[in-house]
C-alpha positions as CSV (number, residue, x, y, z in Angstrom):
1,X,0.0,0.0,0.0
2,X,0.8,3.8,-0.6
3,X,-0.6,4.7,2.6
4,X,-3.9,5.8,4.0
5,X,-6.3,8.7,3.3
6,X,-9.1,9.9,4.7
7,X,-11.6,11.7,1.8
8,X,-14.5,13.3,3.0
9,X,-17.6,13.5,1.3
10,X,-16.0,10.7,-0.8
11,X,-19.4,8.6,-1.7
12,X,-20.3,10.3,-4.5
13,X,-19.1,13.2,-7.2
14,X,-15.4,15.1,-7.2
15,X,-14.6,12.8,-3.8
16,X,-15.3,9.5,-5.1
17,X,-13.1,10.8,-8.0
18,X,-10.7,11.3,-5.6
19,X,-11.1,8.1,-3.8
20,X,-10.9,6.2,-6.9
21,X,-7.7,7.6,-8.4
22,X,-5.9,7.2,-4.9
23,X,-7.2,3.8,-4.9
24,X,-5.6,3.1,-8.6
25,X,-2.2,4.1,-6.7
26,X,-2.8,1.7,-4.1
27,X,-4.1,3.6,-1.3
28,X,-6.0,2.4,1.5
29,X,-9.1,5.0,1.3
30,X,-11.3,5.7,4.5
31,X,-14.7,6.8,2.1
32,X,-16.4,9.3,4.8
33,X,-20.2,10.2,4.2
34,X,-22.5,12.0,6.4
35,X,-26.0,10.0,5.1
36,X,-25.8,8.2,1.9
37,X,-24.7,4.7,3.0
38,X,-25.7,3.4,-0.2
39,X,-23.8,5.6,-2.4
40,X,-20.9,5.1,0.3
41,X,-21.1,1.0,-0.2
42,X,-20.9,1.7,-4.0
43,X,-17.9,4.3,-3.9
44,X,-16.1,0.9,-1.6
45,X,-16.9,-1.5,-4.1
46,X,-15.2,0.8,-6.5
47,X,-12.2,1.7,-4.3
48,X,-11.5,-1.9,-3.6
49,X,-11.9,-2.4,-7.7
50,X,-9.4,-0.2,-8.3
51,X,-6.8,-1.6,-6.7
52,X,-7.3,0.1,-3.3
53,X,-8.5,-0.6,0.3
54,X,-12.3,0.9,1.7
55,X,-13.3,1.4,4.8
56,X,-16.3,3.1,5.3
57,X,-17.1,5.7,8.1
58,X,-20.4,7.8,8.9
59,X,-19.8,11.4,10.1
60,X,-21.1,14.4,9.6
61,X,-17.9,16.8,9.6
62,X,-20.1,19.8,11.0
63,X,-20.4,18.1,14.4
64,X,-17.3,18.1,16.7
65,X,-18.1,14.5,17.9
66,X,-18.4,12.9,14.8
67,X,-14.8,14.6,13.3
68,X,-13.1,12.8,16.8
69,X,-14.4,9.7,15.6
70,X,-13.8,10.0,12.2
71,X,-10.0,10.4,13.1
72,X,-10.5,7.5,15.7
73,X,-11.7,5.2,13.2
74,X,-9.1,5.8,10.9
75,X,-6.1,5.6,12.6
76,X,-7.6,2.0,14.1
77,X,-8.7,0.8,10.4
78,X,-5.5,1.8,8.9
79,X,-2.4,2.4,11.3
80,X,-1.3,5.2,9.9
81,X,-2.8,8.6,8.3
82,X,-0.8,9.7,5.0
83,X,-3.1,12.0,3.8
84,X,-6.2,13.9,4.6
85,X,-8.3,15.5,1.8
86,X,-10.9,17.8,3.0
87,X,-13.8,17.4,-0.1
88,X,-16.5,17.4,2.0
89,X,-19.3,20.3,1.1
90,X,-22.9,21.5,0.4
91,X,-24.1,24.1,-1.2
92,X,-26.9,26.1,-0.1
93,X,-30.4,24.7,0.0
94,X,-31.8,27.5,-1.3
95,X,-30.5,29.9,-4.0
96,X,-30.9,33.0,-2.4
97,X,-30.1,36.8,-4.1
98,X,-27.3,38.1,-1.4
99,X,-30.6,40.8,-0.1
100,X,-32.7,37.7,0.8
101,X,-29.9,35.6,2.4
102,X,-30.8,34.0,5.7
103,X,-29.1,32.7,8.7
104,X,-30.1,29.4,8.8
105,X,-28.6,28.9,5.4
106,X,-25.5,30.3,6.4
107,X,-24.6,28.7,9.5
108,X,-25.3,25.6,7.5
109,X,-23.3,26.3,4.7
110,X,-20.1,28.0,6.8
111,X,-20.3,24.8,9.3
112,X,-20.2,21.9,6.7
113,X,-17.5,23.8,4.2
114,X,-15.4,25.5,6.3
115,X,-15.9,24.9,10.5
116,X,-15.8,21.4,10.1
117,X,-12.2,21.3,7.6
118,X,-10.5,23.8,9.7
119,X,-11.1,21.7,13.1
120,X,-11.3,17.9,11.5
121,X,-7.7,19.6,10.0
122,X,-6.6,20.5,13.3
123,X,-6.9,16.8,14.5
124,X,-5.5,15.1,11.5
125,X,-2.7,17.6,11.7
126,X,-1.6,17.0,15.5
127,X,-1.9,13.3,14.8
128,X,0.1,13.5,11.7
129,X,2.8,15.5,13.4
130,X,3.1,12.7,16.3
131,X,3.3,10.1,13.5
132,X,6.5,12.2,12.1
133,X,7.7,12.6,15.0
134,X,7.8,8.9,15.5
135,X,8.8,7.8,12.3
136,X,5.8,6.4,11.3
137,X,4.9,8.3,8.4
138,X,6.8,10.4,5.4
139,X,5.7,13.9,4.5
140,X,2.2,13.6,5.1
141,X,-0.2,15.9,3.4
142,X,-3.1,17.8,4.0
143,X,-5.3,18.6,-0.1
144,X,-8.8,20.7,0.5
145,X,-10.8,20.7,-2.4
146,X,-12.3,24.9,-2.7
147,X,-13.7,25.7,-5.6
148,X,-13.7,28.8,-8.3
149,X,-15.8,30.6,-6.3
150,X,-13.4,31.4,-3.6
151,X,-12.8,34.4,-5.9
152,X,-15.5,34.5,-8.3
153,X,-19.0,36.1,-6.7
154,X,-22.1,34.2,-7.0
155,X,-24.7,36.9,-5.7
156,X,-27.3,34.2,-5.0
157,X,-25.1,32.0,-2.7
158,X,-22.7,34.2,-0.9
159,X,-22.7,32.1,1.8
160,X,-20.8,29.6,-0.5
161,X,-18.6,31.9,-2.1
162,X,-17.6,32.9,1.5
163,X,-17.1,29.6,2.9
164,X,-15.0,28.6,-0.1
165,X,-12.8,31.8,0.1
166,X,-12.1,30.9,3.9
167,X,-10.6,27.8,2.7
168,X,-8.0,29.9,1.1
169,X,-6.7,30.9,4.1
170,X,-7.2,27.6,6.2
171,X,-4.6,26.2,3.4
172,X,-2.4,29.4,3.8
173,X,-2.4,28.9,7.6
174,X,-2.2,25.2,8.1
175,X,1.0,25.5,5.4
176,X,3.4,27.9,7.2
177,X,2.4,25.9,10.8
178,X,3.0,22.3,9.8
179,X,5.9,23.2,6.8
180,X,8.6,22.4,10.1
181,X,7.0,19.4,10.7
182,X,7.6,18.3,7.0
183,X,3.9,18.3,6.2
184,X,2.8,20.0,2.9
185,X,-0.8,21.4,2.6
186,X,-2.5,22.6,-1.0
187,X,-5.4,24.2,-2.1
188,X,-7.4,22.6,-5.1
189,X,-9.9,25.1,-6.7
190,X,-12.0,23.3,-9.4
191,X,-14.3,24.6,-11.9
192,X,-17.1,23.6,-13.4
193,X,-17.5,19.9,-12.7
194,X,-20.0,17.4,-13.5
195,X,-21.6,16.6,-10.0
196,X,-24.8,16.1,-8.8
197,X,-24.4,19.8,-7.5
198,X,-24.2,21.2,-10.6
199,X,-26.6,18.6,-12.3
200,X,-29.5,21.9,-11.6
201,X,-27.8,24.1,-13.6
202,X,-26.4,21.6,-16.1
203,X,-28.2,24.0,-19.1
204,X,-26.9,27.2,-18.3
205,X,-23.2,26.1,-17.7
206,X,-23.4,24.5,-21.1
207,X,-24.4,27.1,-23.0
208,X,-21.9,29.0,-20.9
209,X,-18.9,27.0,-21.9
210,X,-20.3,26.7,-25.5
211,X,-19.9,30.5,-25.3
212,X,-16.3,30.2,-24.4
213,X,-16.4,30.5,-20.5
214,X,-13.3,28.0,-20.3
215,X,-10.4,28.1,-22.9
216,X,-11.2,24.3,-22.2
217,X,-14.2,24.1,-23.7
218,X,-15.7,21.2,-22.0
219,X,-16.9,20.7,-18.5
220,X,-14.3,19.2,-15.4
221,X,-15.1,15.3,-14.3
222,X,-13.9,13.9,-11.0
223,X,-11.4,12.6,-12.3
224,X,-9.4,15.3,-13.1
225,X,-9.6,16.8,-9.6
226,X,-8.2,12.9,-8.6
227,X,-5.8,13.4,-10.7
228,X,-4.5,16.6,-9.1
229,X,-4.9,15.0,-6.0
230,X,-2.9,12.2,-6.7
231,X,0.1,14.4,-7.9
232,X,0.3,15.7,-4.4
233,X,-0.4,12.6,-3.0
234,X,2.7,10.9,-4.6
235,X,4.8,13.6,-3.6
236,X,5.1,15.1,-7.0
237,X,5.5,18.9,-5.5
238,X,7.7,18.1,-2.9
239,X,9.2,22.1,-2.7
240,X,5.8,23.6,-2.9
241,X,3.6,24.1,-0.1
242,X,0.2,26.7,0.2
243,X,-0.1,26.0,-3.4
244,X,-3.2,26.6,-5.1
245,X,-3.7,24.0,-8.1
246,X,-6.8,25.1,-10.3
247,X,-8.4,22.4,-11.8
248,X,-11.0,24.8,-13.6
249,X,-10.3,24.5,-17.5
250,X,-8.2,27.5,-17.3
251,X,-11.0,29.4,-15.9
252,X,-8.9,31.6,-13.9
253,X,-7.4,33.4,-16.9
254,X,-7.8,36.7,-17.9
255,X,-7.5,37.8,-21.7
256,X,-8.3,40.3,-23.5
């Protein structure tokens, strides 16, 4: 085995993509889900298809006693922890202009993407440096999967957009803390990505890249967020740390 990861949100969409490509390198993948058991059992099946190891735990990364045993569980299933990738995320219930925004969305929204990776990061990250410490591990890494709109406004899910742009900064933190420790940590902003998220607006963001929205002109796939993932993963930026990778179809350029 590679070593072990723990992928949040890994049951279904951009963190099954994830699971699965680790899994092709021989990883031993803890798939974390918060209800879907079903779509949990599937992403295993595939994990262990691929060449990897699953084990599957339940929690809900928005609740402080379910990130404890999520780390718990790990650490007995596999021994070790190599790598955490923080995927987990929602987006808002509700599509709401910025003026109608409520706080019941947002405290939803801020505690699934962005209070639960900062804190379930703070526990992977004192038990990875113990593991160093001891020998147990090499460079282990920390990967959180933002997203485009850390920097690009969505008026009718700013809740989102903020949560997404705090992750920025969690990588940017957790980087120059655990760098002396010998643990890199990377931001992974992807685009437009075929997900069940972005099934609802599957129309518009066609016509959208149709129109030229992406130099790439066709949309993301899981798989090429696993792939970035994996690059990490097997150590591939070993003198980078706090990098941002986009994964967005060269969204992020400007041109004129």
């Amino acid at each position: 085995m590679s070593g072990a990861a723990i992928v949040t949100g890994a049951s279904r969409g951009i963190g099954r993509g994830i699971a699965l490509a680790l899994a092709g390198a021989g990883f031993e993948v803890v798939v974390n889900y918060a209800r879907n058991q079903a779509a949990a059992r599937e992403a295993g099946e595939q994990v262990v298809a691929a060449g990897g190891r699953a084990h599957l735990v339940q929690a809900d990364i928005a609740l402080a006693d379910d990130r404890h045993r999520l780390v718990e569980e790990s650490y007995a299933a596999c021994s070790r922890i190599d790598l955490l990738v923080n995927n987990a995320g929602v987006a808002p219930s509700i599509r709401a202009d910025l003026l109608d925004a409520t706080e019941e969305s947002f405290d939803r929204v801020l505690g699934i993407n962005l209070k639960g990776p900062y804190f379930l990061t703070q526990l992977v990250a004192r038990r990875m440096v113990e593991q160093a410490r001891n020998g147990e591990v090499r460079s282990p890494k920390i990967v959180t999967i933002s997203s485009i709109s850390a920097y690009a406004a969505s008026v009718n899910r700013g809740d989102y957009c903020l949560a997404k742009a705090g992750l920025g900064m969690l990588t940017a933190l957790y980087a120059a803390r655990l760098a002396e420790h010998g643990i890199g940590v990377y931001e992974i902003r992807p685009g437009i990505i075929e997900t069940d998220m972005t099934g609802p607006v599957k129309a518009k963001y066609d016509q959208l890249i149709g129109d030229g929205l992406t130099p790439i002109r066709r949309w993301g796939r899981p798989e090429d967020v696993g792939r970035a993932v994996l690059a990490v993963a097997t150590d591939l930026l070993p003198f980078s740390t706090g990098q941002v990778i986009d994964v967005d179809g060269g969204f992020h350029l400007r041109t004129l």
